[in-house]
C-alpha positions as CSV (number, residue, x, y, z in Angstrom):
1,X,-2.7,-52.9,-6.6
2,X,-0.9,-56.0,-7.3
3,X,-3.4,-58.5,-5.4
4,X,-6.3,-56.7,-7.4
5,X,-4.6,-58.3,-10.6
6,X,-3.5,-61.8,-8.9
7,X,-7.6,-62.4,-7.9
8,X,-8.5,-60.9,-11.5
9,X,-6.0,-63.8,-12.7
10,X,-7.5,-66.4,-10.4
11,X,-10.9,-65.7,-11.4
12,X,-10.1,-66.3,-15.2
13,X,-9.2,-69.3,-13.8
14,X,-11.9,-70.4,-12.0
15,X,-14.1,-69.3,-14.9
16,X,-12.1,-71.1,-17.2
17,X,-12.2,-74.4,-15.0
18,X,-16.1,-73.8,-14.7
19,X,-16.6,-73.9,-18.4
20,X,-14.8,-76.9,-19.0
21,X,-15.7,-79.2,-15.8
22,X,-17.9,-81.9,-16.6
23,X,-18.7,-82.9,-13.2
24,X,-21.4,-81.7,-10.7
25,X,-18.9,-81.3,-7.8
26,X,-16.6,-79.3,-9.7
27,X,-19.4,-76.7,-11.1
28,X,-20.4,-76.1,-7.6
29,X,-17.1,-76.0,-6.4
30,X,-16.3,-73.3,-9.1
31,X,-19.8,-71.5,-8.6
32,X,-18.9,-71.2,-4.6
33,X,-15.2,-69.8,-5.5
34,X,-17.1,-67.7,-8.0
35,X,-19.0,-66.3,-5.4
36,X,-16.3,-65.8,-2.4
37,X,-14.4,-63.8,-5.1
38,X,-17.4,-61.8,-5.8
39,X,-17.5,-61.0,-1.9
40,X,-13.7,-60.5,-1.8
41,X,-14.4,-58.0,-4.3
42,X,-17.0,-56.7,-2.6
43,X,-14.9,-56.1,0.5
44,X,-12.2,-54.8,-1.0
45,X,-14.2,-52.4,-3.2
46,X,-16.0,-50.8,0.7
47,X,-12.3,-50.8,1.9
48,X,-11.2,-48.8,-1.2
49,X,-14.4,-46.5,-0.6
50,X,-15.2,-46.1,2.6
51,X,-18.6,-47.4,2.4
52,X,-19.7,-49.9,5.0
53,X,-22.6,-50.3,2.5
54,X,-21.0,-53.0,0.6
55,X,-19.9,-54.8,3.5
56,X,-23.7,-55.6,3.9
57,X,-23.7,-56.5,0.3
58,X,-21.0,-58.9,0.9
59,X,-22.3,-60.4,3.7
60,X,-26.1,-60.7,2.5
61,X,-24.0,-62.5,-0.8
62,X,-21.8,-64.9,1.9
63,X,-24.9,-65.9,3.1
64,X,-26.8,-66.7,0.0
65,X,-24.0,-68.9,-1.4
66,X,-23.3,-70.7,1.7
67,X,-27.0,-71.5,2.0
68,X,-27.0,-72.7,-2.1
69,X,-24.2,-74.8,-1.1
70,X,-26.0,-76.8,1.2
71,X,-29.3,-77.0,-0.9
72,X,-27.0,-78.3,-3.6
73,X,-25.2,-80.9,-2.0
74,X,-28.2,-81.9,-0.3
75,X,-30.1,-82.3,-3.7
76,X,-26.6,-84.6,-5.3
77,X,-26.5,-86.6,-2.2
78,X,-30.0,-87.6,-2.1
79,X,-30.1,-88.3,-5.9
């Protein structure tokens, strides 16, 4: 119960740091701990539940960002 809260707290964080960066690397480095937070969640919630259903979820999600991750740097370093 008590890690539930401490990655709520953390992700105010992150959101909070997000809002206020000014630089590209930091929004993408927010938007990608955005996202492994979201598949954290997403774990922990097919843990909680017992449905493996999620873990897809989370896995199709890990895929996505890592993928967006690379288009993005790709796109700053060529720039």
């Amino acid at each position: 119960m008590i890690y539930t809260y401490l990655l709520l707290a953390t992700t105010v964080m992150v959101v909070v740091r997000l809002l206020t960066s000014h630089k590209v690397y930091e929004f993408m480095l927010c938007a990608d701990l955005i996202s492994d937070m979201t598949v954290l969640y997403l774990t922990i919630f097919a843990y909680a539940r017992t449905k493996p259903f999620y873990l897809d979820i989370a896995i199709i999600l890990a895929m996505l960002s890592f993928t967006g991750t690379l288009a993005v740097t790709r796109y700053v370093v060529e720039r």
